[in-house]
C-alpha positions as CSV (number, residue, x, y, z in Angstrom):
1,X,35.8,-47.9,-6.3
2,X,32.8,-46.1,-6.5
3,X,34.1,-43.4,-8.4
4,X,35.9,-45.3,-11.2
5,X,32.3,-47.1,-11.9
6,X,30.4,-43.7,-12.3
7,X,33.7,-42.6,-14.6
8,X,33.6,-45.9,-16.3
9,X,29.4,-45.7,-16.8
10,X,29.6,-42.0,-17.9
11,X,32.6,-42.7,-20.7
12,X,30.4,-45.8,-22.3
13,X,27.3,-43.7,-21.9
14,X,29.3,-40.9,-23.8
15,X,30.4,-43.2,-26.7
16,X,26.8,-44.7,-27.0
17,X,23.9,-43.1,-28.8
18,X,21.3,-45.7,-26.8
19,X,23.3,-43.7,-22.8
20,X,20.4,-44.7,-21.0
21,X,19.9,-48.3,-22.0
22,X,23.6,-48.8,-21.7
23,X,23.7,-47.8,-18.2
24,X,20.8,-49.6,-17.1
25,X,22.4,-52.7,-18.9
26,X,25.9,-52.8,-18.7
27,X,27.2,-54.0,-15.4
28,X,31.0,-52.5,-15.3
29,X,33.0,-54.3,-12.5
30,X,35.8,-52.8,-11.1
31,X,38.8,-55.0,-10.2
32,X,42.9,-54.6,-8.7
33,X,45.1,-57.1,-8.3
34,X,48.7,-57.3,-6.9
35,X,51.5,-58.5,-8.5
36,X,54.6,-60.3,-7.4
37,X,56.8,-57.1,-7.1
38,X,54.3,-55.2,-4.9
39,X,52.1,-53.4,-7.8
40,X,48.2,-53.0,-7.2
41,X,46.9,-53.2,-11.0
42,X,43.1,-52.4,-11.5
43,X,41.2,-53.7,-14.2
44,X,37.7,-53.3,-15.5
45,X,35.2,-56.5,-16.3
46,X,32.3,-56.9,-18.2
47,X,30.0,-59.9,-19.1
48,X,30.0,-63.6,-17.7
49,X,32.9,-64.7,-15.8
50,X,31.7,-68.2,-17.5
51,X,32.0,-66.9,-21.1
52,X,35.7,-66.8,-23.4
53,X,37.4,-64.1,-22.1
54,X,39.0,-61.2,-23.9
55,X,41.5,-59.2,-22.8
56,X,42.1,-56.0,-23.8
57,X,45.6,-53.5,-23.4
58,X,45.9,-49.8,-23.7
59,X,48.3,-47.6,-25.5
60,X,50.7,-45.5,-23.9
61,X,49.7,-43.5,-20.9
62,X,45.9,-44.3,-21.4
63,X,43.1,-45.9,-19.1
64,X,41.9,-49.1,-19.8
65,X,38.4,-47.7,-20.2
66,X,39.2,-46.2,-23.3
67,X,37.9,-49.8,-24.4
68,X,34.5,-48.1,-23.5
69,X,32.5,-49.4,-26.5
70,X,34.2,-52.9,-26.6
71,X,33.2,-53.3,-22.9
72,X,30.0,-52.4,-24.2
73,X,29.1,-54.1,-27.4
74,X,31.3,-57.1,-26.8
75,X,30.1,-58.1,-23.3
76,X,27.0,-59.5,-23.8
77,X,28.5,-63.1,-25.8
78,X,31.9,-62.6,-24.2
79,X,34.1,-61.7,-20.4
80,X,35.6,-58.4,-21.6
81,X,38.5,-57.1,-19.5
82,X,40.0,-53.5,-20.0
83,X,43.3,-54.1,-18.5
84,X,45.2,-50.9,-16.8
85,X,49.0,-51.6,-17.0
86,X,51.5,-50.0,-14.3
87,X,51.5,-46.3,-14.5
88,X,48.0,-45.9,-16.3
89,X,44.5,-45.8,-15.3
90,X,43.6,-46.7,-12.1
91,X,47.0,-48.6,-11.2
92,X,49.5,-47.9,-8.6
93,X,52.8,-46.1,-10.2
94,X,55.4,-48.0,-8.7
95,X,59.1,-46.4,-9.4
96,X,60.5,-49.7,-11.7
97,X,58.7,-52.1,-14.1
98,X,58.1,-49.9,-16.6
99,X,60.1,-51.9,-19.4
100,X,58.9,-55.0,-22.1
101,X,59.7,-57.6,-19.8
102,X,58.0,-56.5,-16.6
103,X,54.8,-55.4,-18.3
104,X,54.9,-58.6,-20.3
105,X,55.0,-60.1,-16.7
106,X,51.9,-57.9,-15.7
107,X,49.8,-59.8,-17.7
108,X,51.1,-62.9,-17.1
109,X,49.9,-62.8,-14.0
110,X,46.5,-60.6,-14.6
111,X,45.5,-63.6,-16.3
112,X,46.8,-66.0,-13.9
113,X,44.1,-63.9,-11.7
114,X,41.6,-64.6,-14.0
115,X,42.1,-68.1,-14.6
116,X,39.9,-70.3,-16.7
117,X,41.0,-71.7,-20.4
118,X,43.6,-69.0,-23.0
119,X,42.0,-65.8,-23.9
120,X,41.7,-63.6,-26.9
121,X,44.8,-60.3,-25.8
122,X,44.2,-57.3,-28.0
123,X,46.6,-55.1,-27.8
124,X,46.7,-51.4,-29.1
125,X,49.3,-49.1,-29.6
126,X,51.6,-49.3,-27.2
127,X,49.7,-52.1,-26.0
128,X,51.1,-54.2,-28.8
129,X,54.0,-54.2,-27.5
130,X,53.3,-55.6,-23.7
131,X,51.3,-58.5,-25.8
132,X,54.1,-59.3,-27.7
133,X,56.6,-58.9,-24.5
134,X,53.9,-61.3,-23.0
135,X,54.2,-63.8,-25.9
136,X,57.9,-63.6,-26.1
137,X,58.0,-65.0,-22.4
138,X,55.3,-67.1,-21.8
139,X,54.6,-69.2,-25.2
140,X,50.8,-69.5,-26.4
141,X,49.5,-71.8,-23.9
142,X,47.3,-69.1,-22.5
143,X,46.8,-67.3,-25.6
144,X,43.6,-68.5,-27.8
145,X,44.5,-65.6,-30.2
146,X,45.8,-62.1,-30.6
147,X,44.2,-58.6,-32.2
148,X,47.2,-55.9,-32.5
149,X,46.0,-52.8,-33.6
150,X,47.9,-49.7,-35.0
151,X,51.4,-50.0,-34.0
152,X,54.5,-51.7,-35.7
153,X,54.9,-55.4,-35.3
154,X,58.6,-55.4,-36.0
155,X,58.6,-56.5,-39.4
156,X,59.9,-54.3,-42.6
157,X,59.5,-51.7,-43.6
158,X,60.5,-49.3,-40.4
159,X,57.3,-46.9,-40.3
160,X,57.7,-43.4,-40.7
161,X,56.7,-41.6,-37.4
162,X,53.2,-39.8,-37.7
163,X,52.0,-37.0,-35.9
164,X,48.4,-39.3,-34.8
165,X,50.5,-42.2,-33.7
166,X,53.4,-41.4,-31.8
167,X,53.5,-39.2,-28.4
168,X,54.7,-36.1,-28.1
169,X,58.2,-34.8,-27.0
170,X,59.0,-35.4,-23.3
171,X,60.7,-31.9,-23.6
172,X,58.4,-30.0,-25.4
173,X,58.6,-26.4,-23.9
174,X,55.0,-26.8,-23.5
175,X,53.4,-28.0,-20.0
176,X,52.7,-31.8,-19.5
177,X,48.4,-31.0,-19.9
178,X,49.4,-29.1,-23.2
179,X,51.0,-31.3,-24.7
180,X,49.1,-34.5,-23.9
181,X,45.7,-32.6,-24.5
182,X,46.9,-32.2,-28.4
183,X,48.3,-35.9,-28.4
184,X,44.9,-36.8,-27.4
185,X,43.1,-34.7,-30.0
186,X,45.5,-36.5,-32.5
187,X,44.1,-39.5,-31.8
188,X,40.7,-39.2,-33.2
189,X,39.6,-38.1,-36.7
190,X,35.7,-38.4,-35.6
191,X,35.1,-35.7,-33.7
192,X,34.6,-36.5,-29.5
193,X,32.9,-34.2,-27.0
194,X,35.1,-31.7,-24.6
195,X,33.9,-33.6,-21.7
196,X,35.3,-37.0,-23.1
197,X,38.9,-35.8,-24.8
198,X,39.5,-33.3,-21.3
199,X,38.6,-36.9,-19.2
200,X,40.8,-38.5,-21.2
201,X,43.6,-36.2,-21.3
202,X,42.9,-36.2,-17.1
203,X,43.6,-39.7,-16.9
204,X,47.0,-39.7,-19.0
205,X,48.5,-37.2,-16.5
206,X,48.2,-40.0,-14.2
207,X,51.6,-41.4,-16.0
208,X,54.1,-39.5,-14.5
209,X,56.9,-38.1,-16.6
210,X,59.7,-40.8,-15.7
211,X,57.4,-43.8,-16.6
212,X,56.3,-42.4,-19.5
213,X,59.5,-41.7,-20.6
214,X,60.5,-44.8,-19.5
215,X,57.4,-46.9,-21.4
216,X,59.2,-44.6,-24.8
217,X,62.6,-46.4,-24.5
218,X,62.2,-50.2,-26.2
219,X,65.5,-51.5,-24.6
220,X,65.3,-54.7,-27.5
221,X,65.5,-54.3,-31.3
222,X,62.9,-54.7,-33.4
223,X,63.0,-58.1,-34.4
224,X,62.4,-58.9,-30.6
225,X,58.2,-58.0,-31.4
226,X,58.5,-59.9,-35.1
227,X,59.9,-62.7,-33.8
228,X,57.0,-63.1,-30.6
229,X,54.3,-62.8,-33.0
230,X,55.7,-65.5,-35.4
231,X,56.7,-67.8,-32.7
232,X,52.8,-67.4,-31.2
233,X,51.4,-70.0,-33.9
234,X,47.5,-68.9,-32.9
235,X,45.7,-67.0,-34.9
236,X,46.0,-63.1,-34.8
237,X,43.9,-60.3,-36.2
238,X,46.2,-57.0,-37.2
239,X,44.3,-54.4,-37.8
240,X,46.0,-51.0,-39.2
241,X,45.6,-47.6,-41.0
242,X,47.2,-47.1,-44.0
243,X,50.4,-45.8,-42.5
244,X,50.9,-49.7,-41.5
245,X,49.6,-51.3,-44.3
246,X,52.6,-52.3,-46.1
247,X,54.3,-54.0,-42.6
248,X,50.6,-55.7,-42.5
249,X,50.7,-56.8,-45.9
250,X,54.2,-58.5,-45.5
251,X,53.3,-60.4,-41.9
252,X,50.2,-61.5,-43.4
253,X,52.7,-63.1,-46.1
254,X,54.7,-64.4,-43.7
255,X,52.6,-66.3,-41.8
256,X,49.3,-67.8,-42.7
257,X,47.8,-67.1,-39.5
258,X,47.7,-63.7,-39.4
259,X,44.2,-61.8,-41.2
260,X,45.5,-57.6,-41.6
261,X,42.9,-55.1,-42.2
262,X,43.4,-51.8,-43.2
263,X,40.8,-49.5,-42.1
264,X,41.2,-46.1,-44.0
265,X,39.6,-42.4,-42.7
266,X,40.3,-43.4,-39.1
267,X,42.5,-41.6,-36.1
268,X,45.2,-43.6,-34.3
269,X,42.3,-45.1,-32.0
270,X,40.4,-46.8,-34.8
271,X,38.5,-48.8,-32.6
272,X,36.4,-45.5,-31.2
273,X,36.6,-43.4,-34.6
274,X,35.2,-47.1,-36.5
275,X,34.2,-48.8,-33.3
276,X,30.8,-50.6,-35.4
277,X,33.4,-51.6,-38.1
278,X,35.9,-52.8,-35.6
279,X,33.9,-54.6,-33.2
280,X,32.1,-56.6,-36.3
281,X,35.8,-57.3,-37.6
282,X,36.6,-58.8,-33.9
283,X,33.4,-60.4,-34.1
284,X,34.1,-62.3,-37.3
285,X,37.9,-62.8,-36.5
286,X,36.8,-64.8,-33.3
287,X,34.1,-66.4,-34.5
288,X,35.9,-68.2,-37.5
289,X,39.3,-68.4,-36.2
290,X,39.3,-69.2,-32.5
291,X,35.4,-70.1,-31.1
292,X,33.4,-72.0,-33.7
């Protein structure tokens, strides 16, 4: 445990021009849970226990701490939880569960852990997927709103794959660290220190090849995600690059409930590259929309 809080500490200090003040300030607590098919899931916290929680979901094969400057900026008015699903992060890699319905059930029952009144989910990448898969099985009664950033929510048109936000090739003839070192590079248009993109590329090779192959499949069609997030009925915040922005502009037709912003000159994790503009968007979006 002790390790993962000096990791966690050294990634916000990383992503933070004011390092020493957010060590000496941020208290990072490190969490697992099991769930009801034998997984231990980890998770990180930040902020009161007491405040409105927000829950936050990685991307594909990534560490919940990549939520380093939301657990930083966001904690202080709010309980910030950087969730590590099956297979990622911290988590136990268990040989099944690795499809929509089980990860869906993974945080199902994370928040049944936390308790307390519905939470904000954000979801990113991949990450927007195990929301919806959440919200497609378990309603909105524990959901006080939802921010799904950067991936396709089901709704026209199909988006055309792009090189920042899709993985690489499972049989690429190039080794495993290879190839995710250059997905990880993709991500960012800012530019991120060696120490921090080699950390992070570390803690994706703790998806093994079969999960990760596995997490690529999306056994349902596509209307499966479209019709979770319309069914929801609470107010979400999808926030996209350009590549999205058409599919964003049609769901924000669709249903009144949903803001979409387009943030432009940002890699597929928006929320680091813009993470001032982002956390101010989340900010605002929770503010008006779900805690006046």
């Amino acid at each position: 445990m002790l390790r993962v809080l000096i990791r966690s500490l050294a990634v916000l200090a990383l992503l933070s021009p004011l390092a020493a003040r957010a060590q000496q300030t941020l208290t990072v607590g490190s969490r697992w849970f099991t769930t009801s098919d034998g997984a231990r899931l980890h998770y990180f916290e930040a902020g009161s226990p007491a405040a409105h929680t927000i829950v936050l979901v990685p991307g594909w094969r990534m560490p919940g701490w990549i939520f380093g400057p939301q657990l930083q900026d966001l904690s202080g008015d709010y309980h910030v939880v950087a969730f590590d699903p099956r297979g990622q992060g911290d988590s136990d890699v268990p040989p099944t569960g690795y499809e929509p319905g089980r990860r869906g059930q993974d945080i199902a029952e994370l928040l049944a852990v936390l308790g307390g009144a519905p939470v904000v989910i954000g979801g990113w990448s991949l990450g927007v997927l195990d929301t919806l898969a959440y919200a497609h099985q378990y309603g909105n009664t524990s959901i006080a709103g939802l921010v799904l950033v950067d991936n396709s929510v089901g709704e026209d048109p199909v988006p055309a794959r792009s090189h920042h936000a899709y993985p690489p090739h499972e049989n690429a003839p190039v080794a495993s660290d290879v190839r995710m070192r250059r997905f990880v590079e993709g991500m960012f248009i800012r530019p991120q220190s060696e120490y921090y993109l080699q950390l992070l590329t570390d803690a994706t090779l703790h998806t093994p090849e079969f999960a990760s192959r596995e997490l690529l499949r999306y056994p349902v069609p596509r209307t499966y995600w479209r019709d979770a997030l319309y069914a929801t009925q609470r107010p979400v915040l999808y926030v996209v690059r350009p590549h999205f922005q058409v599919q964003a502009e049609n769901v924000a037709r669709h249903d009144p409930l949903v803001e979409a912003v387009v943030i432009s000159g940002a890699g597929h994790a928006l929320f680091i590259d813009e993470a001032p503009q982002f956390n101010a968007l989340l900010r605002d979006f929770i503010a008006r929309r779900i805690w006046h």
